[in-house]
PLY file of the C-alpha trace (Angstrom):
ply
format ascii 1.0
element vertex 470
property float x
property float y
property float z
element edge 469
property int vertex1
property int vertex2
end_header
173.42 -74.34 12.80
169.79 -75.16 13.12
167.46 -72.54 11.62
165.38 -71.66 14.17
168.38 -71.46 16.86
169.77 -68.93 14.18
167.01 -66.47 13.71
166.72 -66.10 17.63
170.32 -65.74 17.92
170.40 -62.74 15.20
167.19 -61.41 17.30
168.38 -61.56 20.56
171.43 -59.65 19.05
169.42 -56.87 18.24
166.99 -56.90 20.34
170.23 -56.32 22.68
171.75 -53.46 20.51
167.76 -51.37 20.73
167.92 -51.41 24.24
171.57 -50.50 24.72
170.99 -47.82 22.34
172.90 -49.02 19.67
169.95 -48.12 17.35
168.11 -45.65 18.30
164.58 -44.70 18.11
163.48 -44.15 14.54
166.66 -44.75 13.15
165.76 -47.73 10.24
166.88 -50.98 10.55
168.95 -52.83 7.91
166.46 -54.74 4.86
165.90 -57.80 4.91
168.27 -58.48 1.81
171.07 -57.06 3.40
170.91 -59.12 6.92
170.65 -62.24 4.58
174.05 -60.85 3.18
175.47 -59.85 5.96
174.93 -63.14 8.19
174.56 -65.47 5.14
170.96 -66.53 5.92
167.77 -66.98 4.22
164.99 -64.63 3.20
162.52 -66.35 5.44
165.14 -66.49 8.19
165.10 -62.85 7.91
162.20 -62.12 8.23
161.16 -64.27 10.91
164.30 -61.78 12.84
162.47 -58.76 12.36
159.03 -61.05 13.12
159.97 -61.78 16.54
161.66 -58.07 17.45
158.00 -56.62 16.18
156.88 -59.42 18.74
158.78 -57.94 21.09
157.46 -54.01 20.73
161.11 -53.09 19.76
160.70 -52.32 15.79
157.79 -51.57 13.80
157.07 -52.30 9.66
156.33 -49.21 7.34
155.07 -50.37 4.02
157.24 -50.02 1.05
159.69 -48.83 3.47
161.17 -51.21 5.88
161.50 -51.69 9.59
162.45 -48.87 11.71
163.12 -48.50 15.76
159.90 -48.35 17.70
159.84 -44.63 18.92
158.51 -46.45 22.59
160.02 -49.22 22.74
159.41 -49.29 26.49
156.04 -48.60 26.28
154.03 -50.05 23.87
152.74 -53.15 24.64
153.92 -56.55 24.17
152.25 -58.74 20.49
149.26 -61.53 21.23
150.25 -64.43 19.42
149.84 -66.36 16.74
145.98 -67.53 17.34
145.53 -71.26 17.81
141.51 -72.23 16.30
140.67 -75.47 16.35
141.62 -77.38 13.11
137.81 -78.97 12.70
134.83 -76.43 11.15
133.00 -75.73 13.94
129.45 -73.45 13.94
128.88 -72.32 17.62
127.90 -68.68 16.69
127.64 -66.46 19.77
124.23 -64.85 17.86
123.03 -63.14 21.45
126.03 -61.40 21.95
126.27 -59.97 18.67
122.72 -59.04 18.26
123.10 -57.23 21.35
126.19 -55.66 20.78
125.41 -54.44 17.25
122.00 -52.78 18.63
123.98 -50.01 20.10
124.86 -48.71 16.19
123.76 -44.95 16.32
123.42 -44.90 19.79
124.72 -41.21 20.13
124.64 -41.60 23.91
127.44 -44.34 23.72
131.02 -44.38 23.12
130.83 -46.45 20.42
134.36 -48.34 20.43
131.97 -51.96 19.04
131.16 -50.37 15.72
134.37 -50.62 13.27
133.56 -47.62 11.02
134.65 -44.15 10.66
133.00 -41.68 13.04
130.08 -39.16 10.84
132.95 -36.25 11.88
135.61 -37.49 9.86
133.80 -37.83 7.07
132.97 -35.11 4.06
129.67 -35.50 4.60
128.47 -31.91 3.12
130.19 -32.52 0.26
128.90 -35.70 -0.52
125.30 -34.06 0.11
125.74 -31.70 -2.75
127.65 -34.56 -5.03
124.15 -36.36 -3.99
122.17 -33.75 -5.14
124.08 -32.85 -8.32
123.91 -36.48 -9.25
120.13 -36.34 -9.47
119.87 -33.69 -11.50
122.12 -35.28 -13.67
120.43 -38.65 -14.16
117.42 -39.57 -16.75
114.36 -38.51 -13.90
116.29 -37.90 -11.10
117.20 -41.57 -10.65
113.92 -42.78 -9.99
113.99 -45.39 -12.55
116.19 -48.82 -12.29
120.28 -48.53 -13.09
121.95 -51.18 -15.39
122.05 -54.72 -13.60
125.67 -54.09 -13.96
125.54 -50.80 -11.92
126.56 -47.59 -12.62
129.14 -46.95 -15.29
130.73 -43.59 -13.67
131.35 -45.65 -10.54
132.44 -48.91 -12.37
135.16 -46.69 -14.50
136.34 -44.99 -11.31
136.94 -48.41 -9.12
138.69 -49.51 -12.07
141.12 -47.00 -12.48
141.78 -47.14 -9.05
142.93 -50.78 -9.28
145.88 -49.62 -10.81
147.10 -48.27 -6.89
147.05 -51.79 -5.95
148.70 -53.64 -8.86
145.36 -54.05 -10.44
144.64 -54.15 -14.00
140.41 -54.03 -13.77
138.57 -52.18 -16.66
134.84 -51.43 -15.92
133.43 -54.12 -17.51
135.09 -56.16 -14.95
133.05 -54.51 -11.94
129.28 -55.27 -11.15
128.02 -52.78 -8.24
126.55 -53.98 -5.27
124.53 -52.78 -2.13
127.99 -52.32 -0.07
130.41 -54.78 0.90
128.50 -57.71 2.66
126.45 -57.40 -0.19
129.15 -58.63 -2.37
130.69 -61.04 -0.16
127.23 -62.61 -0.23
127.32 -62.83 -3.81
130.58 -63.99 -4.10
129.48 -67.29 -1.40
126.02 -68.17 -3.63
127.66 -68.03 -6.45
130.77 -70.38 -5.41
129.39 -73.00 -2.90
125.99 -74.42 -1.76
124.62 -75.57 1.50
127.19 -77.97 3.44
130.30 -76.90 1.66
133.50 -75.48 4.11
135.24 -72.33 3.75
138.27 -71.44 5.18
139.10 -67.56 6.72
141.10 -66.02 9.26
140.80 -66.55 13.01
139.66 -64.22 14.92
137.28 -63.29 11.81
135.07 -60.43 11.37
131.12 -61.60 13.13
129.50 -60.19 9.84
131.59 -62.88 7.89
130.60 -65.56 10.33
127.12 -64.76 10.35
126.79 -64.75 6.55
128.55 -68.54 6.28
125.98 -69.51 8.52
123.19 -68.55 7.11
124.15 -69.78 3.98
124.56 -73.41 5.10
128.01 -73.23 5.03
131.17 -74.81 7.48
133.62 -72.58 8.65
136.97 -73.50 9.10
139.07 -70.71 11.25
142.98 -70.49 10.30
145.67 -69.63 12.72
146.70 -66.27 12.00
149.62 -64.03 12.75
148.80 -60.81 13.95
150.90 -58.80 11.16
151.46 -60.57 8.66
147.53 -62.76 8.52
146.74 -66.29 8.17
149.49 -69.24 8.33
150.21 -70.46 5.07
151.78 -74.11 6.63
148.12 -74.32 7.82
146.13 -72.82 4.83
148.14 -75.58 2.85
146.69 -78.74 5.29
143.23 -77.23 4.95
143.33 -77.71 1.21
141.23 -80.74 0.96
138.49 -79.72 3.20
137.92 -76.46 2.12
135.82 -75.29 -1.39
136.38 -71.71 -1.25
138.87 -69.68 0.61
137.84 -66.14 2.39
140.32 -63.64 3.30
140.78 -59.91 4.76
144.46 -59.49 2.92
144.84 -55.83 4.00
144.75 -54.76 7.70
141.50 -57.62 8.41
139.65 -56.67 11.31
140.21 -57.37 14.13
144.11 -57.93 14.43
144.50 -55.43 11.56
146.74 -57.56 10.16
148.66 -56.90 6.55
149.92 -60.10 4.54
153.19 -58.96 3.22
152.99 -59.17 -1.05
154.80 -62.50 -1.07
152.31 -64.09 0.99
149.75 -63.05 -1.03
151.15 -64.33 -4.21
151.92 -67.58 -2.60
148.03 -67.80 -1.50
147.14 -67.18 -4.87
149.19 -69.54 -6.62
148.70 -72.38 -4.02
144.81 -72.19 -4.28
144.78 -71.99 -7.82
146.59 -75.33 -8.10
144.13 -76.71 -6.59
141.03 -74.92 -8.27
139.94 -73.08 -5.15
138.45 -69.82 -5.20
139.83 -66.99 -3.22
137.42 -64.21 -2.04
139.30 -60.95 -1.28
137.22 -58.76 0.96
139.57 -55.13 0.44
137.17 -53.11 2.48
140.01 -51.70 4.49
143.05 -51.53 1.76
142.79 -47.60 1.40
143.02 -46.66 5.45
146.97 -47.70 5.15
149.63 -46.16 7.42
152.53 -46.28 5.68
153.47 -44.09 1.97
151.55 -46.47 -0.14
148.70 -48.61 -0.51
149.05 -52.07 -0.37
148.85 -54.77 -2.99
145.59 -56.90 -3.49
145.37 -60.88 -3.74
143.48 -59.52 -7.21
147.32 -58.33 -8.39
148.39 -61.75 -8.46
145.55 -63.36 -10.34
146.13 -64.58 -13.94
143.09 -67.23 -14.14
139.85 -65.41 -12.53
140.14 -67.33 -9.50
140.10 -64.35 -7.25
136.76 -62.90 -6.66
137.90 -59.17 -5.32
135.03 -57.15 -3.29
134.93 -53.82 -1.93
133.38 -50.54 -1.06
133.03 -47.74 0.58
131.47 -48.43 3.98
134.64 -48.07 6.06
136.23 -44.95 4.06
133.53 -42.70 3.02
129.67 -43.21 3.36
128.80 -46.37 5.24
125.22 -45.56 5.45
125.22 -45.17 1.52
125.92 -48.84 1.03
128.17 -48.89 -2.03
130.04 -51.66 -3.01
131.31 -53.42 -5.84
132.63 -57.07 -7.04
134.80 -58.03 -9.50
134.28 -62.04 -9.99
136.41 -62.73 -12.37
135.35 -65.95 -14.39
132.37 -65.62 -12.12
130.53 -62.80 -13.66
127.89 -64.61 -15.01
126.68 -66.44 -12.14
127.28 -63.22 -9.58
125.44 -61.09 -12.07
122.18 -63.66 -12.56
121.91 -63.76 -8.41
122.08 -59.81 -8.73
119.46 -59.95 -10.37
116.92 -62.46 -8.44
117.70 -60.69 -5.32
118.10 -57.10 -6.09
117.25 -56.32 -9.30
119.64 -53.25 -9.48
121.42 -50.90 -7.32
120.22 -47.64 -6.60
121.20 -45.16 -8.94
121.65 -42.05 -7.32
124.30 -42.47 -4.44
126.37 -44.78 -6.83
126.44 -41.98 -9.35
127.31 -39.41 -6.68
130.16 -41.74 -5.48
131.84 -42.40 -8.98
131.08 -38.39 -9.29
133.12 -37.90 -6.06
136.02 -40.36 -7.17
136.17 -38.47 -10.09
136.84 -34.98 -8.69
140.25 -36.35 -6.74
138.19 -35.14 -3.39
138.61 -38.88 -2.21
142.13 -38.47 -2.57
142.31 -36.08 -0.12
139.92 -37.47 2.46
142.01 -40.04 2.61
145.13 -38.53 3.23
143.39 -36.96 6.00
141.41 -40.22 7.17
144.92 -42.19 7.35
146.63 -39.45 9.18
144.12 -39.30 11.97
143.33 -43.29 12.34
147.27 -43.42 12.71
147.69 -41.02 15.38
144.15 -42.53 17.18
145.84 -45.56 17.32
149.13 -44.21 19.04
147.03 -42.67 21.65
145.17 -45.64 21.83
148.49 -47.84 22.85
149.65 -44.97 25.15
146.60 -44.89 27.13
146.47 -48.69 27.33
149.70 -49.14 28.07
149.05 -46.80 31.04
146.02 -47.73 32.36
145.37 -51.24 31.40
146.17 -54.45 33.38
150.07 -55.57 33.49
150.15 -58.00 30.97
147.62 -56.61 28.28
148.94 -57.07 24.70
147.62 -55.14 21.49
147.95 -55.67 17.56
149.67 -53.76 15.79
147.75 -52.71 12.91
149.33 -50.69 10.23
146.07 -49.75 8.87
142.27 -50.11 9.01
140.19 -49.13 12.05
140.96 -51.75 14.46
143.29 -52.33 17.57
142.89 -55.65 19.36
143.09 -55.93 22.85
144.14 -59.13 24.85
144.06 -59.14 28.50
144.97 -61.37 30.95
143.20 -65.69 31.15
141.56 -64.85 33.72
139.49 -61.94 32.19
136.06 -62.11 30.46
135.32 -59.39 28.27
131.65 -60.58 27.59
131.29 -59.36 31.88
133.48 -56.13 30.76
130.97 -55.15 28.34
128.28 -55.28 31.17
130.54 -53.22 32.94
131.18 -50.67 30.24
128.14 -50.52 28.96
127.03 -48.96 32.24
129.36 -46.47 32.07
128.25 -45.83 28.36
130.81 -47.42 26.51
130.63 -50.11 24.17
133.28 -52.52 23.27
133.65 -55.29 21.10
134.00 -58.63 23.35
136.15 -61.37 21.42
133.66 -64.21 21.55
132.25 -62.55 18.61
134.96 -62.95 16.23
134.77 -66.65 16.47
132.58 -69.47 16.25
134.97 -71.95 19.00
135.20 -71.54 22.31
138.15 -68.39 22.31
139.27 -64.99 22.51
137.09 -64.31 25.89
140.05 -62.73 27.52
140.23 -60.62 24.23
138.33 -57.28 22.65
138.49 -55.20 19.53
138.52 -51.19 20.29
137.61 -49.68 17.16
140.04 -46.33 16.15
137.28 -44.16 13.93
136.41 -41.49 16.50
138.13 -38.61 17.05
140.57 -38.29 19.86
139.09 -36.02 22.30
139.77 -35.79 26.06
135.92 -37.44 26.90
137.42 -40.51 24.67
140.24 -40.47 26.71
139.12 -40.60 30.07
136.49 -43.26 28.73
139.39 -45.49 27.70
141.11 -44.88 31.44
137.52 -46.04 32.93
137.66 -49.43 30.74
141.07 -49.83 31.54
140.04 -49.68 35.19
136.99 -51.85 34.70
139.48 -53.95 33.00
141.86 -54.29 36.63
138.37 -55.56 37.81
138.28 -58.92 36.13
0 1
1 2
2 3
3 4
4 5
5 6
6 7
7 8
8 9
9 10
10 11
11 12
12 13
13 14
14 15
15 16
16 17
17 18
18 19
19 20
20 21
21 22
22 23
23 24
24 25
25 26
26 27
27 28
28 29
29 30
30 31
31 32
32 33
33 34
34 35
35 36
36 37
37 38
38 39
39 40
40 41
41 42
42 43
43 44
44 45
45 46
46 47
47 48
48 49
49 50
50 51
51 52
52 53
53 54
54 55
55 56
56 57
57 58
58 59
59 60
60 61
61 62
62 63
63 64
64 65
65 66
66 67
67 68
68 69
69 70
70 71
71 72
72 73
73 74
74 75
75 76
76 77
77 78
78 79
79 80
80 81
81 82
82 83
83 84
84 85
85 86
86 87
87 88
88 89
89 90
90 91
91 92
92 93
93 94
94 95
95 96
96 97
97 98
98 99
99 100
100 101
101 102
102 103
103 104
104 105
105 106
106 107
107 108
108 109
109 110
110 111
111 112
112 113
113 114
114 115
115 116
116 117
117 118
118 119
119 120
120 121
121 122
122 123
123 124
124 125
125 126
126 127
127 128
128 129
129 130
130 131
131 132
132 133
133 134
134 135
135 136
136 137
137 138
138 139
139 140
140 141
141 142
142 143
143 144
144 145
145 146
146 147
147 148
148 149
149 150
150 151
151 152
152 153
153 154
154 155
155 156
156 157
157 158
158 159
159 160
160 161
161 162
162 163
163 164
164 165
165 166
166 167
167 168
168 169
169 170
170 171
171 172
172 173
173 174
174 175
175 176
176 177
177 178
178 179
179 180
180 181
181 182
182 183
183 184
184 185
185 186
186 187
187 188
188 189
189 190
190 191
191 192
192 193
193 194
194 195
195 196
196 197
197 198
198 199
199 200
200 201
201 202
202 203
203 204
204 205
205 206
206 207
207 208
208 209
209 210
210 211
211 212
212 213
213 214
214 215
215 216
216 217
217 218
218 219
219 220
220 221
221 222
222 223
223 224
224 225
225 226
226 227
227 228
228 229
229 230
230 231
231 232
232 233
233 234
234 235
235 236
236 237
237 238
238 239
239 240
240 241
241 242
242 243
243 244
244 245
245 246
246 247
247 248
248 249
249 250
250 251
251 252
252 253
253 254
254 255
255 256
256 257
257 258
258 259
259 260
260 261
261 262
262 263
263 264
264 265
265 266
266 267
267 268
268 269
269 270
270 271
271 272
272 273
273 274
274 275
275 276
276 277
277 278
278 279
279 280
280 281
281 282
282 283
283 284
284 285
285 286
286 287
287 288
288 289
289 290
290 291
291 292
292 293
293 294
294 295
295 296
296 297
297 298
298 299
299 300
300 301
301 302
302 303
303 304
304 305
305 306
306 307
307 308
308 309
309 310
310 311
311 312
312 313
313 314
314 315
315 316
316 317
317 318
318 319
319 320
320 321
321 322
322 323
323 324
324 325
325 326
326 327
327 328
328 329
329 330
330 331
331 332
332 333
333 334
334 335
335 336
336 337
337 338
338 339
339 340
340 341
341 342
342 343
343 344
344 345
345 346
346 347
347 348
348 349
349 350
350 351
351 352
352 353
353 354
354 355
355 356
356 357
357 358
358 359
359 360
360 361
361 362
362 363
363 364
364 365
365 366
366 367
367 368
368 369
369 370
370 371
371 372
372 373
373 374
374 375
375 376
376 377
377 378
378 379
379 380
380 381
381 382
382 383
383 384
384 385
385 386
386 387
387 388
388 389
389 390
390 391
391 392
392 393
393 394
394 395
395 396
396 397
397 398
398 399
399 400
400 401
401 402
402 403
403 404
404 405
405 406
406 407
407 408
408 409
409 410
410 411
411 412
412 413
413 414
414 415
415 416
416 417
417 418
418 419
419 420
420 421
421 422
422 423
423 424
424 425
425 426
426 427
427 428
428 429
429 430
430 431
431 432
432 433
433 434
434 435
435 436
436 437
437 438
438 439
439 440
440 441
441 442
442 443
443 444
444 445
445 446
446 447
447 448
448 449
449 450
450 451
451 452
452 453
453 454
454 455
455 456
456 457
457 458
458 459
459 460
460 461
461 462
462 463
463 464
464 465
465 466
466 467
467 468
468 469
């Protein structure tokens, strides 16, 4: 029987037995190991079955756990698809729309739903004051003097031991610090290509990412990319020859919040290391998971240096603190001379108050806190939608991060829906911005990092209104 006439068949089967109540709601779904037993079927035919019946809004994927009954499966919305970028490295950068959409961060009169970081109230941000405090005391004159080029050593040792929740095996001599996370990415790009070179990422991409190519000189070339499990590997593999460097959001990317399951990640790894091309792992996101445990990093699979792993602390803890780090792997050298011609150092004291705070287990906590309430935001995100958008809309289904991507009808512009919102005082995230082709204007990302409050409600019914409009 042909393959793909297969998987739909064992799909449509269950998709049958969900809605005839078969399996119920949260009851959990056989693994994938035991449907290839039981209908004598490969792994990848297996999981393209519970693929297309997360497709369908009738199952979702817990990490580490496996696929359970949606607990609405009759009203959450239906999955956008796999996106479709054009296969040529294109540099059409919508740099209006962006500038004007990112000069409404710390506009306290907005609903900020543009801005994809945690809201000031769910952060500890009196106890990072004292840590900040505490930290200058503690440092040769207060921390007025310039850190190690390599950073701070408390906050090196920390991120390292922390690797080892990933699948990491980092010590702190691996780690240089950096001035947050864009900071590192830009690092990681001098360091690895020059001016003309083309470097393949995920489609729709984060605009900061975009921007940053740019300005660098550099091509971008946008993969098609699923919207749970991240970029197509068929197509990552035809881009080989183009591309110098490879860039990539493994862990629940924004926008789609997207999670590429472990095997795809080792695959990545392997295949671009065949071909001595660098992979950049921006893990910003990897610690807001959903599920019971954290997910692994490209970095885990890494044996020659090849992966350059950056992250920090900008969309957990303290994004005005900019903290980051980068672990280059055989790149150190080179990452850590450009450190030095265009920063000199990192400043001392809020590094040495974050390694402080990783220290005490305090993060630990926050997080468990952080995950629990960007989960639930993102429920009532999909209920409201689902009740007050247009017929039609689709959303991701991110299983982590702060992002839920919005796709409304063709017809709709969200570029004209931000003009429309923005009157109303909300700002939104229109999808031209995620891309450098000519895409994504029916789409929008919502970020999840406020707190759910009736006035965020009703502001989501108004867009969805607005929305109706288009």
């Amino acid at each position: 029987m042909n393959r793909d006439f297969l998987y739909n068949e064992i799909a449509g089967r269950m998709a049958h037995q969900i809605r005839n109540g078969v399996f119920k709601a949260g009851d959990r779904l056989p693994s994938v190991r035991a449907l290839c037993q039981e209908h004598g079927i490969s792994m990848n035919t297996a999981k393209r079955v519970f693929v297309e019946l997360e497709a369908q809004s009738l199952i979702d994927s817990r990490p580490q756990s496996g696929y359970y009954v949606s607990s609405l499966p009759y009203y959450r919305l239906p999955l956008p698809g796999v996106s479709k970028p054009s296969p040529i490295a294109k540099d059409r950068e919508p740099e209006e729309l962006i500038s004007k959409v990112y000069a409404n961060m710390g506009n306290d009169k907005l609903t900020l739903l543009s801005i994809g970081a945690p809201s000031g109230s769910l952060l500890p941000w009196p106890r990072l004051e004292r840590e900040v405090a505490q930290a200058a005391r503690g440092l040769k004159d207060g921390g007025t003097g310039y850190a190690p080029l390599q950073g701070s050593a408390q906050l090196r040792k920390m991120v390292a031991i922390r690797s080892l929740t990933w699948g990491g095996r980092l010590v702190d001599d691996d780690l240089i610090t950096t001035n947050g996370g864009m900071d590192a990415l830009s690092l990681a790009l001098m360091a690895l290509t020059k001016p003309g070179d083309t470097i393949a990422i995920e489609s729709p991409c984060y605009p900061g990412i975009l921007q940053l190519a740019l300005s660098q000189g550099l091509k971008v070339l946008e993969l098609p990319t699923h919207p749970t499990t991240g970029i197509e590997i068929e197509a990552l593999k035809k881009a080989i020859p183009k591309i110098k460097v490879c860039l990539l959001i493994p862990n629940f990317n924004t926008p789609l919040g997207s999670c590429m399951p472990d095997e795809h990640k080792r695959e990545v790894v392997s295949l671009l290391a065949a071909h001595n091309i660098p992979l950049i792992e921006d893990d910003v996101y990897g610690d807001l998971y959903y599920g019971t445990r954290r997910p692994k990093c490209c970095k885990s699979f890494d044996t020659e240096g090849d992966v350059i792993w950056c992250g920090s602390i900008s969309k957990t803890l303290a994004p005005g603190y900019r903290v980051g780090w980068i672990a280059p792997g055989r790149y150190k050298a080179q990452v850590l001379k450009l450190k030095l011609v265009h920063a000199i150092t990192s400043p001392s004291v809020t590094q040495e108050a974050v390694g402080n705070f990783l220290q005490t287990g305090r993060y630990e906590q926050h997080l468990r806190l952080l995950r629990r309430t960007l989960q639930d935001n993102c429920q009532h995100y999909m209920r409201t939608i689902a009740a007050h958008f247009p017929e039609g809309t689709k959303t991701s289904r991110p299983q982590g991060g702060l992002a839920l991507w919005v796709e409304l009808g063709k017809q709709a512009d969200t570029t004209i829906l931000y003009e429309l919102a923005l009157k109303k005082q909300i700002s939104i995230a229109p999808g031209r911005m995620f891309t450098l082709q000519d895409q994504y204007q029916n789409c929008m990302r919502l970020c999840t990092g406020l707190p759910w409050t009736v006035e965020l409600e009703s502001k989501l019914k108004q867009l969805g209104r607005m929305a109706k409009l288009l």
